[in-house]
TORPA-565470 format. One record per residue: residue in three letters; y, x, z of N, C-alpha, C, O in turn. Coordinates in steps of 0.001 Angstrom, whole numbers, plus 500000, padded with zeros to 6 digits. Example, Ala and Ser with C-alpha at 12.3 -4.5 7.8 and 13.67 -1.06 7.14 Angstrom:
% TORPA-565470
ALA494310513190507800495500512300507800496700513200507800496681514236508465SER497750512850507080498940513670507140500030512900507870501138513409508039
% end
This chain:
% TORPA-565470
UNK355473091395354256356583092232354702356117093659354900355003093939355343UNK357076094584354530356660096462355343356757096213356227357681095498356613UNK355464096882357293355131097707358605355783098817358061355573099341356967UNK356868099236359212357700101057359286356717101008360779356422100025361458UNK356320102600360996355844103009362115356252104483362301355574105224361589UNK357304105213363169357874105955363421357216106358364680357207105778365766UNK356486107833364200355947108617365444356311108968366673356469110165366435UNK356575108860367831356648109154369319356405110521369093355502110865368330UNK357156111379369710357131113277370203355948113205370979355548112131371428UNK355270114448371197354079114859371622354036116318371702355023116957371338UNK352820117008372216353108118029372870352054119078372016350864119053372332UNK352417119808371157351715120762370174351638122361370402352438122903371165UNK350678123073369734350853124734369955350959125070368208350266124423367422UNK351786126011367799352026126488366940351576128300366429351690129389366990UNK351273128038365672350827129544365234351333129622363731351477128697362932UNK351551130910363573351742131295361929350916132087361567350569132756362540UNK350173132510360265349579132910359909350123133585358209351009133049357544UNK349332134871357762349990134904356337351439135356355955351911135455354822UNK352145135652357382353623135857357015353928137510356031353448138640356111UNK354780136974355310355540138121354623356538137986354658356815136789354738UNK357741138901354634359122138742353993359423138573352890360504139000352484UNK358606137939352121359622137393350808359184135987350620358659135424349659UNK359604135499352007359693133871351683358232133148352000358064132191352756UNK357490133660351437356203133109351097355114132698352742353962133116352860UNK355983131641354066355572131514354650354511130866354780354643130028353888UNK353204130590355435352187129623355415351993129265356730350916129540357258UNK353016128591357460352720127882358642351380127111359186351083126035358667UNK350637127615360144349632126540360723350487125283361631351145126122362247UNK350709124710361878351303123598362789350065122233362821349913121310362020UNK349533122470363712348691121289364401349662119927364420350321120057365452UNK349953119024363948350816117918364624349690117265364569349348117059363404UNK348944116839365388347701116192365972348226114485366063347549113663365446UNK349369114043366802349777113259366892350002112614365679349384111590365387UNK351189113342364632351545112454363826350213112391362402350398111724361384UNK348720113372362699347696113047361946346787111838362102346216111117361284UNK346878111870364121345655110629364111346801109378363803346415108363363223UNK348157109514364210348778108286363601348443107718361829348293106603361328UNK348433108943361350347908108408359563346824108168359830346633106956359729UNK345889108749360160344440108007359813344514106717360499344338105801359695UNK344770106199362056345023105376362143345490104264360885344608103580360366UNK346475104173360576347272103856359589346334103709358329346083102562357959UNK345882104603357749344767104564356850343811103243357033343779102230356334UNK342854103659358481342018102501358646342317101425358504341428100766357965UNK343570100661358841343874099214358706345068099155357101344681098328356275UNK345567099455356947346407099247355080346095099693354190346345100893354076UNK345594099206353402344797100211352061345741100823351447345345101520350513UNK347253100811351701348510101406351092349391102192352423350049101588353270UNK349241103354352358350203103746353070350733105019352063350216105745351213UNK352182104834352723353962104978352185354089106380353679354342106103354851UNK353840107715353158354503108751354367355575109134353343355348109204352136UNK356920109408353993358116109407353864358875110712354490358463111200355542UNK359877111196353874360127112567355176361339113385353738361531112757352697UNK361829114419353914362582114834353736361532116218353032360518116685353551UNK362216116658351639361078117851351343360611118649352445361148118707353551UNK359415119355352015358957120443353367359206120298354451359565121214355190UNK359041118849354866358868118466356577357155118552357027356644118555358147UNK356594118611355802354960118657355991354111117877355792353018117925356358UNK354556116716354670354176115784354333352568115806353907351643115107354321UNK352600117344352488351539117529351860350602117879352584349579117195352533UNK350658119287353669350374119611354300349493118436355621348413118797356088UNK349856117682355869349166116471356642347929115683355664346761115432355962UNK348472115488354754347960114664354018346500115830353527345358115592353921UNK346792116893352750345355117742352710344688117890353900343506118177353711UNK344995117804355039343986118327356466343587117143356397342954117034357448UNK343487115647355591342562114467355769342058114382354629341298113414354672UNK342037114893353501341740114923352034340328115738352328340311116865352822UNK339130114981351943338317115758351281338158117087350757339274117590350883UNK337389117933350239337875119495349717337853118832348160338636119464347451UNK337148117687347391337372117418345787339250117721345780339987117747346765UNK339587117899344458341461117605344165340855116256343075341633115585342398UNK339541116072343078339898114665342179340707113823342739341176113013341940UNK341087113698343940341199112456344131342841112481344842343314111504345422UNK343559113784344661344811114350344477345990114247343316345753114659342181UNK346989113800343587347849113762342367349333114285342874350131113793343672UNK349363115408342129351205116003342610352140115531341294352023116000340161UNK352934114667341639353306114174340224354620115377340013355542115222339213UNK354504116218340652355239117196339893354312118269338944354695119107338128UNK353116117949339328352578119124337934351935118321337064351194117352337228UNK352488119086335761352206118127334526350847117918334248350594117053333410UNK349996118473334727348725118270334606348324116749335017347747115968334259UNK348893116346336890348634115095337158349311114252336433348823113135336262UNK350601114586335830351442113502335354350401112957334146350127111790333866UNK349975114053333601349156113367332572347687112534332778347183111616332130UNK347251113253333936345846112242334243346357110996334511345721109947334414UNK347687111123334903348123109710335061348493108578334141348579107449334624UNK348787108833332480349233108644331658348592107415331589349330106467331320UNK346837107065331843346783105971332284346240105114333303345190104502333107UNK347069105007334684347160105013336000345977104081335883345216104956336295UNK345083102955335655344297102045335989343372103033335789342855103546336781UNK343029103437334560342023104205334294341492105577335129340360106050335030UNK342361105992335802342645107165336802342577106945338002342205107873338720UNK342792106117338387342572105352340066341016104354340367340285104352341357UNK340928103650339206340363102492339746338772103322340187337881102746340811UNK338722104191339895336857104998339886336945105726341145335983106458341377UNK337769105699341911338185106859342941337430105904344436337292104715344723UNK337211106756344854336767106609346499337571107228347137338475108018346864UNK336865106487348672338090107540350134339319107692350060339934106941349304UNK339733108275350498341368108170350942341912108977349622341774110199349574UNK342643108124348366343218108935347106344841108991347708345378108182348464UNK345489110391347024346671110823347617347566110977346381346924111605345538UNK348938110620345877349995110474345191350787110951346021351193110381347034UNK351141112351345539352290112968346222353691112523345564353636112008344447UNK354529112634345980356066112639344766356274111125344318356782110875343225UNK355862110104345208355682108981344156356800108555343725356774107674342865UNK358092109069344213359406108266343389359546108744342393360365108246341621UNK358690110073341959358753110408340067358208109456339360358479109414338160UNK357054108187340105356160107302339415356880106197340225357144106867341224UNK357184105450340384357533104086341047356856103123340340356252102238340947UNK356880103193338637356054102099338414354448102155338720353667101371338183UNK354071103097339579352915103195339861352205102160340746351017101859340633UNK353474101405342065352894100425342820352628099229342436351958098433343094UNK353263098949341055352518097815340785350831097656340769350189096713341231UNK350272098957340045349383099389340110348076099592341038346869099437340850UNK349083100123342418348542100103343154348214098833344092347228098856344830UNK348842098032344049348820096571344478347522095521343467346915094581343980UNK347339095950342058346338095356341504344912096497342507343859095902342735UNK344993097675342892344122098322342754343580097961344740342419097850345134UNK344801097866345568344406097528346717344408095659347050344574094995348073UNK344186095380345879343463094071346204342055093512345815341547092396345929UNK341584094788345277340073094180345035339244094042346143339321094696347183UNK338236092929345808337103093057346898336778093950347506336321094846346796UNK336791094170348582335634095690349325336669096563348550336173096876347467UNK337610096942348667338208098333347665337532099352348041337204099236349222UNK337011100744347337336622101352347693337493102708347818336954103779348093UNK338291102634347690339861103500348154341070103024348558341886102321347962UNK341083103748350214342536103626350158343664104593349883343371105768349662UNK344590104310349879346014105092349220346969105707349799347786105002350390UNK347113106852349807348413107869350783348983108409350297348813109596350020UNK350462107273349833351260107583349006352689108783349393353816108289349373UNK352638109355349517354113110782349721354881110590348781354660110538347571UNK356419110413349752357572110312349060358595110748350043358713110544351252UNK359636111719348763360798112370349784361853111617349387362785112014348687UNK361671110278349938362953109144349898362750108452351437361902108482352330UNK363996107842351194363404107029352524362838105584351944362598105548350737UNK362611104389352735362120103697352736363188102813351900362788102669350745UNK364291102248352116365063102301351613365478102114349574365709101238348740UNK365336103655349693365442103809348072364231103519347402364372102915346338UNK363129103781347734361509102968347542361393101677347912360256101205347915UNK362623100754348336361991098996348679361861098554347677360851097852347717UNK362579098523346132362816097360345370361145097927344742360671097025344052UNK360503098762344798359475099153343962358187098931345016357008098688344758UNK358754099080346091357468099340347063357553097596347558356889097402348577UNK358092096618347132357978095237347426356832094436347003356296093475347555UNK356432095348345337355245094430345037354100094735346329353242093856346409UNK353989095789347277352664095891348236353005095280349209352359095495350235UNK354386094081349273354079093552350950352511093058350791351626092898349950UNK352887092893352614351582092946353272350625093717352795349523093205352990UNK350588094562352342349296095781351897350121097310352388349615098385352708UNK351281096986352315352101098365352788352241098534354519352567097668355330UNK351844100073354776352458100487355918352911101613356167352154102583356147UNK354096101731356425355336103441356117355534103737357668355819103038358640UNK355188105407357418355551106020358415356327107164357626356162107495356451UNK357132107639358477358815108655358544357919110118359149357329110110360229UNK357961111180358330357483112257359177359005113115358922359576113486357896UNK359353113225360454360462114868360067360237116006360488359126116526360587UNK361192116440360745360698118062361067360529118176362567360515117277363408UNK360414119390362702359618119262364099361073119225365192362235119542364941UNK360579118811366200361373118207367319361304119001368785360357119729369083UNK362074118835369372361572118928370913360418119047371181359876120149371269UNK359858118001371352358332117818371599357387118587371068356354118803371702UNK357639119218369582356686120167368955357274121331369994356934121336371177UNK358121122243369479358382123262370236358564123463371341358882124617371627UNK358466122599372293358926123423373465359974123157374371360953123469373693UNK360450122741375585362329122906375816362459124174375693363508124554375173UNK361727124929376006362175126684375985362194127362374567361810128531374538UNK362559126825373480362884126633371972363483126205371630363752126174370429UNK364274125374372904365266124315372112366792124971371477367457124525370542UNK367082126253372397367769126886371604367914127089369756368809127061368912UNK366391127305369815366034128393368324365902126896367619366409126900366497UNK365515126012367889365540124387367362366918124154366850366915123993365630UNK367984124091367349369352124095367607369980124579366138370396123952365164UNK369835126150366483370176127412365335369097127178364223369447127158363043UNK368258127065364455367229126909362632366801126081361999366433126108360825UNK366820124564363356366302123367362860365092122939362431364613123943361904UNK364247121994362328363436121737362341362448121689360986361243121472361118UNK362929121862359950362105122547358889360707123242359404361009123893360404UNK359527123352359178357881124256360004358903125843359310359276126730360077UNK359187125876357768359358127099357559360253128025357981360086129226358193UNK361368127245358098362987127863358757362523127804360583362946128753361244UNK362020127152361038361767127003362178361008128569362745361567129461363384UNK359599128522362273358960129357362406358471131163361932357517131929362069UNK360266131125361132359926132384360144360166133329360995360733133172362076UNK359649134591360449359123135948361613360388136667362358360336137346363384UNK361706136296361460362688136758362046364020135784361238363945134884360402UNK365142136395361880366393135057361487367079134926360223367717133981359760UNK366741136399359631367117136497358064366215135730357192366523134862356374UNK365102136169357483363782135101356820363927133220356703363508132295356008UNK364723133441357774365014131601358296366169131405357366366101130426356623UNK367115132103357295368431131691356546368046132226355344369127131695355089UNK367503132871354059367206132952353103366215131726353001366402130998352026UNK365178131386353870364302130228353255365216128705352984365018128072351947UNK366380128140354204367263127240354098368383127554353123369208126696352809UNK368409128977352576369539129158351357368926128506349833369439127916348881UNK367577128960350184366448128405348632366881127342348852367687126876348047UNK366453126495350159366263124564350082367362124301349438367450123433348569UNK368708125376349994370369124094349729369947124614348232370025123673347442UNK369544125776347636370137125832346389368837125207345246369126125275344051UNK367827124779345517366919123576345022367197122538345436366392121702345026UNK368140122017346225368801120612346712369747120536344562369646119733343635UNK370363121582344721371652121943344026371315121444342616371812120519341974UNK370254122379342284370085122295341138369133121628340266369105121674339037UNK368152120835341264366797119630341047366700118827341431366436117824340767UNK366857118819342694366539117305343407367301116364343675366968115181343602UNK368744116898344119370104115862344132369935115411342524369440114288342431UNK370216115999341342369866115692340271369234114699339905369763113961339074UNK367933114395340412367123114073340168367307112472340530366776111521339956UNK368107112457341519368077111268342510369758110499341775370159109454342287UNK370410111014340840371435110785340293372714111429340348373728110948339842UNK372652112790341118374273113078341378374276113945339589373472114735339093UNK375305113453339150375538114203338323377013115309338553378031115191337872UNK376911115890339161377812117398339495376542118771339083375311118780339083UNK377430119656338814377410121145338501376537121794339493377157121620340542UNK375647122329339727374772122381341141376060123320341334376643122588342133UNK376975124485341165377883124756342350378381124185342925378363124403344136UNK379445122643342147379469121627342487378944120735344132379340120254345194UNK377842121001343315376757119793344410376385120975345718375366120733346364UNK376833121663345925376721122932346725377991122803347832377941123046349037UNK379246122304346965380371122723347695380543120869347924381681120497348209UNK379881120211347848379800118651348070378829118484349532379117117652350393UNK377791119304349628377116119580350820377800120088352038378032119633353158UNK378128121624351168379396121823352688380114121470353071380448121930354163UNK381086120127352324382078119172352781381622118245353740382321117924354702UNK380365117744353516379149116839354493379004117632355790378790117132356894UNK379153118986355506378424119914356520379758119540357394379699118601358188UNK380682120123357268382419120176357858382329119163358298382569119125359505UNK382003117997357709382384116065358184381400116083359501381519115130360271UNK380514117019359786379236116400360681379800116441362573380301117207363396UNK379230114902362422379620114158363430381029113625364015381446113402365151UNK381678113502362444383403113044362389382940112011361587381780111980361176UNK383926111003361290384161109873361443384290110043359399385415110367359018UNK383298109849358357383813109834357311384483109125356692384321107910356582UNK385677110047356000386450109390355077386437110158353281386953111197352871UNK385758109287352693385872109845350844386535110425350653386330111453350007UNK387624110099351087388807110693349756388901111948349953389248112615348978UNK388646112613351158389055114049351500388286114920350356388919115727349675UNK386759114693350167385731115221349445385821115028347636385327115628346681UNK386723113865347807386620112821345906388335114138345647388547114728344588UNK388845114202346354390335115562346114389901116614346097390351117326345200UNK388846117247347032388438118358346620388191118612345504388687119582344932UNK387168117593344821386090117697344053386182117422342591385499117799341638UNK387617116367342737388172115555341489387366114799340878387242114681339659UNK386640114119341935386005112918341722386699111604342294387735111475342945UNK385641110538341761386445109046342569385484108869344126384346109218344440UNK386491108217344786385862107875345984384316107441345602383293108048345919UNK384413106372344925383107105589344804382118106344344335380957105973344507UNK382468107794343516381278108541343172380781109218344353379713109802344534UNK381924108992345238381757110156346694380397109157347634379429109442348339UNK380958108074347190380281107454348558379031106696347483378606105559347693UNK378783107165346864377199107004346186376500108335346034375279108405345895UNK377206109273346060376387110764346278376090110360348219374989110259348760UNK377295110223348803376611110556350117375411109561350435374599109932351283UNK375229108286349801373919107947349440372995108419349273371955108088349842UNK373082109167348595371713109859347765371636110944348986370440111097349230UNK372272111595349679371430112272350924371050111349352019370738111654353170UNK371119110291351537370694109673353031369174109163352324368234109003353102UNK369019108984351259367984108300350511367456109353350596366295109003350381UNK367394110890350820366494111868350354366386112210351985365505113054352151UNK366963111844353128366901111934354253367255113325354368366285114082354367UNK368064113706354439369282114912354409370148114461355116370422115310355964UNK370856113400355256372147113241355898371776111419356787371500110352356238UNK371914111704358109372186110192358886373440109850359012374157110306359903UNK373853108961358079374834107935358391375048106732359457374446105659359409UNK375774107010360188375940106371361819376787105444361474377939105690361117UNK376181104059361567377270103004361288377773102400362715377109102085363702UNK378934102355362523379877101362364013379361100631364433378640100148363560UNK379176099956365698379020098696366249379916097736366389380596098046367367UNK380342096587365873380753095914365417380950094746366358379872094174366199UNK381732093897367379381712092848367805382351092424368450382923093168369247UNK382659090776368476384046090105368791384572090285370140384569089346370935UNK385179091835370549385999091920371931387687092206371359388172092389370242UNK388159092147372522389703092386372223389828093396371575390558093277370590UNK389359094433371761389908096018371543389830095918370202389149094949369865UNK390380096715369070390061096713367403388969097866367838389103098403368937UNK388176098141367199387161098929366469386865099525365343386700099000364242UNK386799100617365630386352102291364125385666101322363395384849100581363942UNK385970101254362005385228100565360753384306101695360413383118101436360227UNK384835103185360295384114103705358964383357104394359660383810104749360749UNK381865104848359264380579105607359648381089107088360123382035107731359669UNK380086107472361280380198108821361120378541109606360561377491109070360916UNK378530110564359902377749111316359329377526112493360187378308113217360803UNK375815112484360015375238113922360446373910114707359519372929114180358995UNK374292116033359559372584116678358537372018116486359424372348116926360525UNK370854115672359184369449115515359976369000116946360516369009117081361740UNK368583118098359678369231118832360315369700120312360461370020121090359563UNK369660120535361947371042121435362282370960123190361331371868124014361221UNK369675123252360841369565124616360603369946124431359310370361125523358923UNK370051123368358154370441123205356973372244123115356891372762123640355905UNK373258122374358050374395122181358385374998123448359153376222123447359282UNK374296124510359670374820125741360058374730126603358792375563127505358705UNK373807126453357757373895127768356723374607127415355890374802128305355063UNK375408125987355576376285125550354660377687125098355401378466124285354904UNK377904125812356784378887126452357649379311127791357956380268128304358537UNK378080128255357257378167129879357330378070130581358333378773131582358471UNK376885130068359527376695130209360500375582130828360519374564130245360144UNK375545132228360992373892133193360789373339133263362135372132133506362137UNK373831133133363181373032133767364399373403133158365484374357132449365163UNK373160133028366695373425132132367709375080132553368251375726131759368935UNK375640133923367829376828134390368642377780133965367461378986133828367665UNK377305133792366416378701133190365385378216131216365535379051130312365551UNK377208131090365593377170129351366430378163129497367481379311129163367188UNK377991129824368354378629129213369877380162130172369608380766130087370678UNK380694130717368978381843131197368268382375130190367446383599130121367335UNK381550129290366771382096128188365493382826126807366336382467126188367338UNK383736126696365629384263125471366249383726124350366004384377123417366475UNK382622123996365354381439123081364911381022122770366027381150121636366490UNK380285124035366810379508124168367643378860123129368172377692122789367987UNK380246122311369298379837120881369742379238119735368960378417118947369430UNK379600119713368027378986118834366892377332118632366372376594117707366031UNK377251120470366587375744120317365804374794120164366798373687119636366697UNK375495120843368103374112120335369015374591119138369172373502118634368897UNK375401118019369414375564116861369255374411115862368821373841114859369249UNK374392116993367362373361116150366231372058116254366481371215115383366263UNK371902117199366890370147117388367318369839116827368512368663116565368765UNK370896116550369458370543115827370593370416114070370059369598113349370632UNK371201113570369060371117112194368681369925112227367805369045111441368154UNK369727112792366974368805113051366332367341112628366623366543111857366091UNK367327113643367925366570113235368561366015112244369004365057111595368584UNK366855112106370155367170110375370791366627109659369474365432109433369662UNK367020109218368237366498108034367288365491108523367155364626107678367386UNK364895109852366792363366110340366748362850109379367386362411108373366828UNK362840109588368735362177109079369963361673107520369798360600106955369587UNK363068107133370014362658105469370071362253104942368585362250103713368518UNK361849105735367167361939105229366742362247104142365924363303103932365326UNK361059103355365958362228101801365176362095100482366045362290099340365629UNK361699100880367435361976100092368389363462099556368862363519098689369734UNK364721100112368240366029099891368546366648100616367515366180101582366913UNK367973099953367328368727100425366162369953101351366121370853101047366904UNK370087102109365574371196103025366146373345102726365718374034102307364787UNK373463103070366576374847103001366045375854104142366917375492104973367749UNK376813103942366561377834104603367552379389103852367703379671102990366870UNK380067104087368433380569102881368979382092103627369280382046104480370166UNK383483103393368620384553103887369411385964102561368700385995101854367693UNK386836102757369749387873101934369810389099102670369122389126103901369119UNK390205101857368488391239102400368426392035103233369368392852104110369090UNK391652102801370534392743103517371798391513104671372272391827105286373291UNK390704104896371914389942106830372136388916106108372771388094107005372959UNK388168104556373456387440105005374020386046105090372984386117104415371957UNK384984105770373183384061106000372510382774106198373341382780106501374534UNK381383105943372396380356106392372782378989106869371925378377106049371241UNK378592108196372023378075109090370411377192108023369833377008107835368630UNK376626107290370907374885106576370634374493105362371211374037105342372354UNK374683103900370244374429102954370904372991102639370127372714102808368940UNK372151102106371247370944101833370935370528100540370901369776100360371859UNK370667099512370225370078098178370129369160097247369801368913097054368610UNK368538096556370755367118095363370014367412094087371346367233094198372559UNK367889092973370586368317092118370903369049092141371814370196092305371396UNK368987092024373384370265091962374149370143093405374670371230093883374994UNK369268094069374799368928095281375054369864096177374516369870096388373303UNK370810096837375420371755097818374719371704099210376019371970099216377221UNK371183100382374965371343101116375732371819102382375305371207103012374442UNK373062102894375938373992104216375923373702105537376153373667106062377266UNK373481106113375027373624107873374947374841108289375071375721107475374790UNK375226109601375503376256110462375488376239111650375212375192112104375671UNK376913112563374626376188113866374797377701114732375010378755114584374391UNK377466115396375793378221116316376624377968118087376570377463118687377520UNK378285118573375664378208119957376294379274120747376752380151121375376159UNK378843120474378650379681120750379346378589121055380328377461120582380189UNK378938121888381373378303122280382510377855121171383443376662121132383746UNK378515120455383827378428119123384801379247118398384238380449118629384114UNK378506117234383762379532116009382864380072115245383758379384115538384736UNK380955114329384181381509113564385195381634112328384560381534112178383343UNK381869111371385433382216110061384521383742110124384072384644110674384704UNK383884109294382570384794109649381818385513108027381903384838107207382524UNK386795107554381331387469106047381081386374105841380039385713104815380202UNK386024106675378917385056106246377758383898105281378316383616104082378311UNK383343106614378847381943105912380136382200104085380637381760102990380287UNK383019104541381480383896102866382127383842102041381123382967101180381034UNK384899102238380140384391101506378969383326100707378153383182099496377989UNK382667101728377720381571101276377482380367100443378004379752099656377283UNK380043100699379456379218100149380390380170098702380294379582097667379980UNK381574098665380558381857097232380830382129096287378920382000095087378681UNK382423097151378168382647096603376910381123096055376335380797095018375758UNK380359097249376771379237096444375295378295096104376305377140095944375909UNK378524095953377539377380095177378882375590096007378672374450095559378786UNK376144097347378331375216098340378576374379098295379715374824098153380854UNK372935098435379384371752098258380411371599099590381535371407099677382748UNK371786100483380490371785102147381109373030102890380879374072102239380803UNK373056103931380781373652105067380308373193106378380697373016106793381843UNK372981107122379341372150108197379770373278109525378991373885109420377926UNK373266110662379904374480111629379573373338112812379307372546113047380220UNK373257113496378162372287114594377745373035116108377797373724116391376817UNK372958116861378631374167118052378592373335119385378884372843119450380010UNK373149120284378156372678121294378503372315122008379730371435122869379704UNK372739121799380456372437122134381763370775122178381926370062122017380935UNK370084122463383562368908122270384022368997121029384697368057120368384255UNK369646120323385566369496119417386569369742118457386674370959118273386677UNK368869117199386830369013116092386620369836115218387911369537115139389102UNK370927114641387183371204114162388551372233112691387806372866112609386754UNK372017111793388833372797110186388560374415110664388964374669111693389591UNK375335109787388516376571109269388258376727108244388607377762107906389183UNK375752107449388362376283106123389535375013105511389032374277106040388200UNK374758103994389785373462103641389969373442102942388184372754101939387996UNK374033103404387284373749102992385642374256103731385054374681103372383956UNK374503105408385582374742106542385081373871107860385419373767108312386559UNK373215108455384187372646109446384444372702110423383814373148110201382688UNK372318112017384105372859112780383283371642113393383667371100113238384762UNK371124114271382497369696114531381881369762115548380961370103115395379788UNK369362116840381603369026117928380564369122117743378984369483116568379034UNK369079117982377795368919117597376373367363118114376581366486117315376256UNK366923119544377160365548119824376986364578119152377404363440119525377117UNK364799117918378238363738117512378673363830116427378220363665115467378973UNK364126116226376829364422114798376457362928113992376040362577112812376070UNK362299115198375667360485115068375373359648114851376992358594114242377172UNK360131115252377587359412115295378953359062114344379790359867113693380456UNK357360114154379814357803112755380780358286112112381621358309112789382649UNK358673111217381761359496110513382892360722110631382353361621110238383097UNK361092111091381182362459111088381191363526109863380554363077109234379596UNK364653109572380955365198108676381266364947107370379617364570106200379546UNK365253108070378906364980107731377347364019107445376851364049106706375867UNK362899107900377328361385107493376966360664106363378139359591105864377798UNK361235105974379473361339105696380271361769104377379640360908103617379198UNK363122104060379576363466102858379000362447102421378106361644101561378468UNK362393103065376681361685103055375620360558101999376164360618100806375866UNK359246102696377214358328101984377128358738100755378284357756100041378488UNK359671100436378900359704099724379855360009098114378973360116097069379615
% end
């Protein structure tokens, strides 16, 4: 079977180095945490699967454990490796130490490969395979390495990297190292204008949408508009003069490239009827504000989005956190009551909310929920500074200190 192992937030210092204005950022970012987690990882699976969304820092991790040789490097986007690869046994099997395959969903038939190659005696290499899919769109290929496979999810940086006193600029630029950290806010929104418009014209492509990259441009900002509403196809398949079913296999393909979290309902036999259809969010917020047309923090908190996107970075989060210790959903009734974030592993159910409001109060939703889905906690995340209970299974909790220890969410987590 796949081992998934999803990193825990941690507490980092950031520096940039090399900056210019024309794009050409070279971020230092220490993530110390999610490095000794790979080597970890390394030492015990001779196959490991890092996963992440382009330029979350995949490569970048993977060279700070690489040797200084590039023998033992493969970017299957330059034709040079594609061709050393031409014949993969012959190209792998001589290699020592930790060998690295970047891009591997350009090669998929490569794991067969790698499964003859991490089963020899004593192997004398193991494998750190990079891919900007999720786990997911890599199972039917990445099946020949059960039991030799172990996948970890790297995203962009979080809470925990930056700071609560960033969580603003987290919010507005999102977690990209480059959009995150660029020298000023024009620099940030020209670097996330490149991503949407290499989303547009290569990589959605690549993954099957066949639309016009303007097209596949104005298919994003419809995603963008939908974020954290309740999706329905048809609105996007009329725009677009497509069929539903092409709609809802493109919005696939951003969830497979980890661009877009699809929030499925919670589902179960009480009186009330229950929301069937998913709600959708951009993972994240600094890619869903520039394809809103949102430049600066005073046209954010001006946008009628607004609530939505910090919404998303606060849930976002939250699943960051717990990882793949509990499963996510979100939860609302025909008659309004609702709740953004249900968290589940076996009877264990525990309730997010997110509120941006000054002092959240308890709501009929709240009531609801605690008595409908026999919720363990409930935790209310609202911008504010001050932590304070709602009742003895209600609490309400800064969003900034969602990294912080002791806090209510990480608290459960390890309990």
């Amino acid at each position: 079977m796949l081992l998934r192992t999803v990193n825990a937030p941690y507490s980092m210092q950031i520096t940039v180095e090399n900056v210019d204005l024309h794009d050409t950022l070279h971020p230092v970012i220490p993530r110390l945490h999610e490095t000794a987690a790979l080597r970890t990882a390394l030492a015990r699976s001779p196959v490991v699967l890092l996963v992440g969304a382009r330029q979350t820092g995949k490569t970048t991790i993977a060279r700070s454990i690489l040797p200084s040789s590039d023998e033992a490097y493969f970017d299957l986007e330059d034709p040079r490796d594609l061709a050393r690869l031409d014949e993969p046994m012959l190209a792998l099997e001589g290699l020592h130490g930790t060998v690295v395959i970047d891009e591997v969903q350009r090669r998929p038939d490569l794991f067969p490969v790698l499964r003859v190659l991490a089963d020899r005696e004593s192997s004398p290499a193991t494998f750190l395979v990079l891919g900007s899919a999720s786990p997911s769109a890599l199972r039917q290929a990445a099946e020949s390495l059960a039991g030799r496979l172990e996948i970890l999810e790297l995203g962009g940086l979080g809470i925990g990297d930056v700071g609560a006193e960033r969580f603003d600029d987290l919010w507005l630029r999102g977690g990209f190292p480059r959009s995150f950290l660029a020298p000023d806010n024009g620099t940030s929104i020209r670097w996330r204008s490149n991503y949407i418009r290499t989303l547009a014209t290569r990589d959605l492509a690549d993954f099957g949408v066949g639309l016009p990259a303007a097209t596949i441009e104005r298919f994003l900002a419809l995603v963008a508009h939908a974020h954290g509403q309740l999706w329905n196809s048809a609105e996007p398949a009329r725009a677009l003069g497509i069929a539903e079913t092409t709609v809802r296999k493109y919005l696939d393909v951003l969830a497979d490239v980890m661009l877009v979290r699809v929030l499925r309902p919670w589902h179960e036999n009480v009186a009330k009827r229950q929301v069937r259809s998913p709600k959708v969010y951009f993972r994240d917020s600094g890619l869903a504000h520039t394809l809103l047309g949102i430049d600066d923090r005073a046209g954010l908190l001006r946008n009628p989005r607004v609530g939505a996107t910090w919404e998303g970075v606060v849930i976002e989060e939250c699943i960051r956190q717990m990882g793949e210790t509990m499963t996510p959903y979100f939860w609302r009734t025909s008659n309004g009551a609702e709740l953004d974030l249900l968290l589940v592993r076996g009877d264990t159910r525990i309730g997010i909310d997110v509120k941006r409001a000054d002092a959240p109060r308890i709501t009929p939703s709240m009531r609801a929920a605690l008595t409908d889905l026999q919720l363990d906690r409930l935790t209310v995340y609202y911008p504010g500074r001050r932590r304070y209970a709602l009742s003895d299974q209600i609490d309400v909790v800064p969003a900034a200190e969602l990294d912080v220890p002791g806090a209510k969410l990480v608290e459960l987590r390890e309990s």
